[in-house]
C-alpha positions as MATLAB code, in Angstrom:
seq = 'XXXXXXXXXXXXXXXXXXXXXXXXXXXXXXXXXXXXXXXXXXXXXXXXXXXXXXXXXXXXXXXXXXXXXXXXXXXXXXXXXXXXXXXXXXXXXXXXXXXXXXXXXXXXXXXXXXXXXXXXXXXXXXXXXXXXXXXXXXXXXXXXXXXXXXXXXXXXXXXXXXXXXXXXXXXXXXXXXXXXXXXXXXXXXXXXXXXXXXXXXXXXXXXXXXXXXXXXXXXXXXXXXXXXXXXXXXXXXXXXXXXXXXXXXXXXXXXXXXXXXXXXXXXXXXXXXXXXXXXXXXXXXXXXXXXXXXXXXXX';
ca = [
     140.685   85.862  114.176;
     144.449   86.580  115.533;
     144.194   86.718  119.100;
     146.491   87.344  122.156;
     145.666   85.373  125.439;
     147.513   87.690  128.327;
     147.639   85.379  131.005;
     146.875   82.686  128.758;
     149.007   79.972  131.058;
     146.657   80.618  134.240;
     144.088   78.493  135.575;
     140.937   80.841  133.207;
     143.054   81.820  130.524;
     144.433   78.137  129.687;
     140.784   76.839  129.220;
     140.072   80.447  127.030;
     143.126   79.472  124.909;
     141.217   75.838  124.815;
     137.880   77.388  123.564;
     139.658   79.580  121.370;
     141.776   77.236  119.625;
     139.166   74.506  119.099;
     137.042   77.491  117.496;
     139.323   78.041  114.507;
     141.138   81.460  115.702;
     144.828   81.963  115.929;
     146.415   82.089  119.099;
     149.135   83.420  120.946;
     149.714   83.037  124.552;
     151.550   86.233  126.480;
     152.367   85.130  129.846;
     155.722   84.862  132.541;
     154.718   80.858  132.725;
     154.776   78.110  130.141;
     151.500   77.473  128.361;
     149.527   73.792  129.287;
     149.922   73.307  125.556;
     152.568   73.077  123.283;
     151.050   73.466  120.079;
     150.324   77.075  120.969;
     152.470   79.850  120.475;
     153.996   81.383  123.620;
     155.854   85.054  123.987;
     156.726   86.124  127.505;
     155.519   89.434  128.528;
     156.340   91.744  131.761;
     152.831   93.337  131.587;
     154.179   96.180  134.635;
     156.953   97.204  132.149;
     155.092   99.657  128.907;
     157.803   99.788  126.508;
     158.474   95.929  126.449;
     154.068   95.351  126.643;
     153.801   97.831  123.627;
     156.476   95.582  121.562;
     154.924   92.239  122.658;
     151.710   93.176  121.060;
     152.576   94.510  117.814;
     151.557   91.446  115.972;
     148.397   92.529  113.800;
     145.918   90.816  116.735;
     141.650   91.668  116.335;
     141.606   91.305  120.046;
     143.943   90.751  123.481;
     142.176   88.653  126.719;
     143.906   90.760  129.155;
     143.267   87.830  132.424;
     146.493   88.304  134.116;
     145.679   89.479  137.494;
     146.909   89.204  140.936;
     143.447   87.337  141.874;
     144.073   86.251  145.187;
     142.954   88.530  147.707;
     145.139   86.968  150.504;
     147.994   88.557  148.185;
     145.964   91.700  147.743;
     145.590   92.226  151.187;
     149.013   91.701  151.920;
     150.733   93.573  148.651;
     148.612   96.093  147.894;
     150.950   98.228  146.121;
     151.716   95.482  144.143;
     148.326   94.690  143.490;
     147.558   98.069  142.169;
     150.756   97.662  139.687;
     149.329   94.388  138.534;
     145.380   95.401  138.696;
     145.558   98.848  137.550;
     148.622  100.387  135.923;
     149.419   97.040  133.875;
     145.828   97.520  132.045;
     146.308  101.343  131.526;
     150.128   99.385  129.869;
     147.267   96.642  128.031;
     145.001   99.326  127.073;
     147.909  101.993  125.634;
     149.650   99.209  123.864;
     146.332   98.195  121.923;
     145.684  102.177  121.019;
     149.041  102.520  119.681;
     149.249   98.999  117.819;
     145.423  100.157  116.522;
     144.511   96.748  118.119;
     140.155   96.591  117.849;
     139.510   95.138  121.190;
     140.445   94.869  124.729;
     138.534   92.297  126.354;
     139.285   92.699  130.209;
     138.494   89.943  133.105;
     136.924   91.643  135.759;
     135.070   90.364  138.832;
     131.416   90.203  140.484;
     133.041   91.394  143.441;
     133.105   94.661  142.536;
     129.303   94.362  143.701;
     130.407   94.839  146.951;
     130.091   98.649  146.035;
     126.359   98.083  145.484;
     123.335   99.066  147.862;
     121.199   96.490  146.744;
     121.797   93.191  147.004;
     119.908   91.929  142.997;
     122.387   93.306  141.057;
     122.759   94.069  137.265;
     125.492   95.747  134.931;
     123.611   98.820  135.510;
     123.073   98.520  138.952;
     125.027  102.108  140.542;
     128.525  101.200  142.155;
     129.664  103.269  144.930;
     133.611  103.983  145.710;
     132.566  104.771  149.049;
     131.229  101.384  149.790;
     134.866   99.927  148.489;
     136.058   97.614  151.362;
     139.080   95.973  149.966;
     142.142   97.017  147.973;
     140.980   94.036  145.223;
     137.663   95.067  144.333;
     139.093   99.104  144.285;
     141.415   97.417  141.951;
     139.490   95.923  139.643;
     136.742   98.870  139.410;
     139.810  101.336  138.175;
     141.203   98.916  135.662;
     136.981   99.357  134.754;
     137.205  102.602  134.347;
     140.570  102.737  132.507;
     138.547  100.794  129.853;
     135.536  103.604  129.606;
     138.476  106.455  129.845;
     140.263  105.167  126.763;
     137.221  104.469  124.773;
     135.627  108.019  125.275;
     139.075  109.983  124.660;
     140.885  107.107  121.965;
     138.155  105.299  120.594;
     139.782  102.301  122.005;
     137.035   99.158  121.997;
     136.916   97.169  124.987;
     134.404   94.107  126.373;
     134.108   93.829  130.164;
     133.409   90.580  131.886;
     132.647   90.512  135.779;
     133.331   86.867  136.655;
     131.548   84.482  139.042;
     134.019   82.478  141.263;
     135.421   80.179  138.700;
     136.637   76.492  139.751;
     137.529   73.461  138.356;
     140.481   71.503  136.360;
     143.780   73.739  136.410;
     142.486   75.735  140.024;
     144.731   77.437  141.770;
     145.429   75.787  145.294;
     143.840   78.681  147.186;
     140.742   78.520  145.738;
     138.235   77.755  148.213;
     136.912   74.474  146.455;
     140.577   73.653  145.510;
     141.380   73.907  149.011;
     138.284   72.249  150.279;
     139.338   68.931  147.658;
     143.154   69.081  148.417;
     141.613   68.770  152.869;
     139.288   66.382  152.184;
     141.287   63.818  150.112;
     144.796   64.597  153.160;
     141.902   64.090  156.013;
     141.713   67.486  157.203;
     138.992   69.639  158.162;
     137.616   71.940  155.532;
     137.597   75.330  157.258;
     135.028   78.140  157.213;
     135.702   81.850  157.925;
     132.262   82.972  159.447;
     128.917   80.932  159.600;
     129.064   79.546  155.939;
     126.263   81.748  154.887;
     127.999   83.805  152.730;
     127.370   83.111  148.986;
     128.591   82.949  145.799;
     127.674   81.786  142.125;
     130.478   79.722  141.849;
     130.975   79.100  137.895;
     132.491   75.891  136.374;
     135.707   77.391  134.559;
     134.466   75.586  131.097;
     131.466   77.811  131.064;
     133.414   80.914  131.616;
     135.551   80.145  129.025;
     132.917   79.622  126.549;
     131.560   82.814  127.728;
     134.821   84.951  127.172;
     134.482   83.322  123.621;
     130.738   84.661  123.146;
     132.697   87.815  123.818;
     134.034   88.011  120.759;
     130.742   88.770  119.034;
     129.971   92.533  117.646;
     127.280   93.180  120.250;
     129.852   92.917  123.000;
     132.071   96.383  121.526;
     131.764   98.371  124.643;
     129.634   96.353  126.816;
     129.529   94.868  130.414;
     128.673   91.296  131.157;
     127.929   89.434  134.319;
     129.068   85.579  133.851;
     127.704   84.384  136.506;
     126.870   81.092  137.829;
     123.527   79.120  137.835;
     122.647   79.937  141.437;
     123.900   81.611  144.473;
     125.728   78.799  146.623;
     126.823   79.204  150.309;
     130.232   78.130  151.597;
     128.352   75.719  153.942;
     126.810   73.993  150.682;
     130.432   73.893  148.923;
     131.934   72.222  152.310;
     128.460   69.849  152.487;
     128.819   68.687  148.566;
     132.658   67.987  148.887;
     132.525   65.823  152.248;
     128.903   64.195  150.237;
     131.327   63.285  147.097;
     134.391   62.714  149.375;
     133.234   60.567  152.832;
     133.540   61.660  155.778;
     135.312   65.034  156.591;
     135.300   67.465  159.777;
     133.683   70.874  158.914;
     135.104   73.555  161.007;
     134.473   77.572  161.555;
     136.769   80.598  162.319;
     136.644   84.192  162.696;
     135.212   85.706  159.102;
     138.102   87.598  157.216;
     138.468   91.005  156.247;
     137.272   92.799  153.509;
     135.534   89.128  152.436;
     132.679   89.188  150.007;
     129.429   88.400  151.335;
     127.476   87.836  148.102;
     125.403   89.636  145.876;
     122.457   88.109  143.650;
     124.221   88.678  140.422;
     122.358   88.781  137.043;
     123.706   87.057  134.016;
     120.505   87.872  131.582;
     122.197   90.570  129.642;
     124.853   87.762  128.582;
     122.048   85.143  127.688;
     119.924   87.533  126.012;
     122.755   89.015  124.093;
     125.826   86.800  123.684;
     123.422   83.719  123.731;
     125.787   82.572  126.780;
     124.400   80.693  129.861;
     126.086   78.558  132.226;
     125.550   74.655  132.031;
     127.254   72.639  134.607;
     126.112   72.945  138.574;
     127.715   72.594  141.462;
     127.997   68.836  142.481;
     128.866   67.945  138.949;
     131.620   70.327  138.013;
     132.993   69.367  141.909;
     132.644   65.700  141.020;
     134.855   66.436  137.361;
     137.111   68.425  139.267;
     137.988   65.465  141.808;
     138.279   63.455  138.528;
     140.711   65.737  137.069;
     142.989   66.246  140.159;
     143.127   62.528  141.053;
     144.679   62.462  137.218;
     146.999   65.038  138.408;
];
């Protein structure tokens, strides 16, 4: 298949363009930075401007990875216009480009945060979201560019995959990442710090087995579709500070005041993408830490 990678230089969509590649399809990488490869081809793309997006694309693709984002909610919190340019309005750009380029599929990275906006705490793709429950400007964010995808399928016809993503880490993380930050402390001798108790979870997701899953995305059961990729099991911040002073000797593990808006965890379901997209995460927590120490002492 031809395929565009839109923030194919990033930390997720370098290993996608990895997967990708060593699966046969063509690839083209549409992003403001330099690819990690160089056999790959590379266009630069201004994804906030829709006249230049719309000519970027033309290129006869079956499908675009739209995982350009601005992901860090730090930066959310303190640009939210500029988030919602990035987050919203450059998808409505992604999604208008495809339509007029008659482009199949729009396969958009979205996030497990956007359970926040849940009741319960088990969640599903079906599981009811509620705008009222919204409590940050990154998860309101990512729900419209959600929607954006169901609006131009019911009125254009335009075919789109959804994937919520688990926390991703590993080789490539960006520095703000909490177990990129954790590593970088550690390994300088500083503290690893802790906004609240620790107790707050996540299913953090080794970035190799979210890429594979983006691939498994590519399959015909996924036209129109939601998917969790989740991680193997929920994981508290404690445990992420406990494995990396375990794998790293001994560090100082200190708390401050919880931030705002920060997500507190949901039991997220990733069934639908086993059962379906034959997709289930393989590498757990100490082990993808341990092979992302590996990596960044390469680095």
């Amino acid at each position: 298949m031809n395929i565009g990678v839109i923030g194919g230089s990033g930390f997720i969509g370098s290993h996608v363009a990895d997967k990708l590649i060593e699966a046969g399809h063509k690839v083209t990488i549409f992003d403001i930075m330099k690819p990690q490869r160089d056999d790959v081809r590379h266009i630069y793309i201004d994804i906030t401007d829709l006249s230049k997006t719309t000519v970027a694309l033309t290129g006869g693709y079956d499908a675009i990875y739209l995982l350009a984002a601005m992901a860090d909610v730090n930066d959310v919190y303190k640009n939210p216009v500029e988030a919602g340019e990035v987050n919203i309005m450059a998808v409505a750009h992604i999604l208008e480009a495809a339509r007029r380029s008659e482009i199949p599929r729009v396969i958009l990275a979205s996030t497990v945060w956007v359970y926040e906006m849940a009741k319960e705490t088990n969640v599903t793709e079906d599981t009811p979201l509620l705008p009222g429950k919204a409590n940050h400007v990154y998860t309101a964010s990512k729900l419209a560019a959600e929607l954006y995808c169901h609006s131009y399928h019911k009125l254009y016809n335009q075919q789109f995959t959804i994937l919520r993503f688990g926390i991703p880490y590993g080789p490539r993380a960006r520095g703000g990442t909490v177990i990129a930050a954790f590593v970088k402390r550690a390994l300088n001798g500083e503290p690893l710090t802790i906004f609240g108790d620790g107790s707050q979870y996540r299913n953090f997701i080794y970035v190799e087995d979210l890429a594979l899953g983006n691939i498994a995305a590519l399959k015909e059961t996924a036209r129109n579709q939601t998917y969790n990729l989740e991680g193997m099991r929920p994981v508290t911040i404690k445990e992420v500070a406990e494995t990396v002073k375990k794998l790293l000797g001994n560090v100082d593990i200190e708390y401050k005041e919880a931030r705002a808006g920060d997500y507190e965890g949901k039991v997220v379901s990733a069934e639908r993408a086993r059962r379906e997209l034959a997709w289930e995460p393989q590498v757990d927590l100490e082990e993808g830490i341990a092979r992302y120490i590996q990596w960044y002492n390469r680095e």
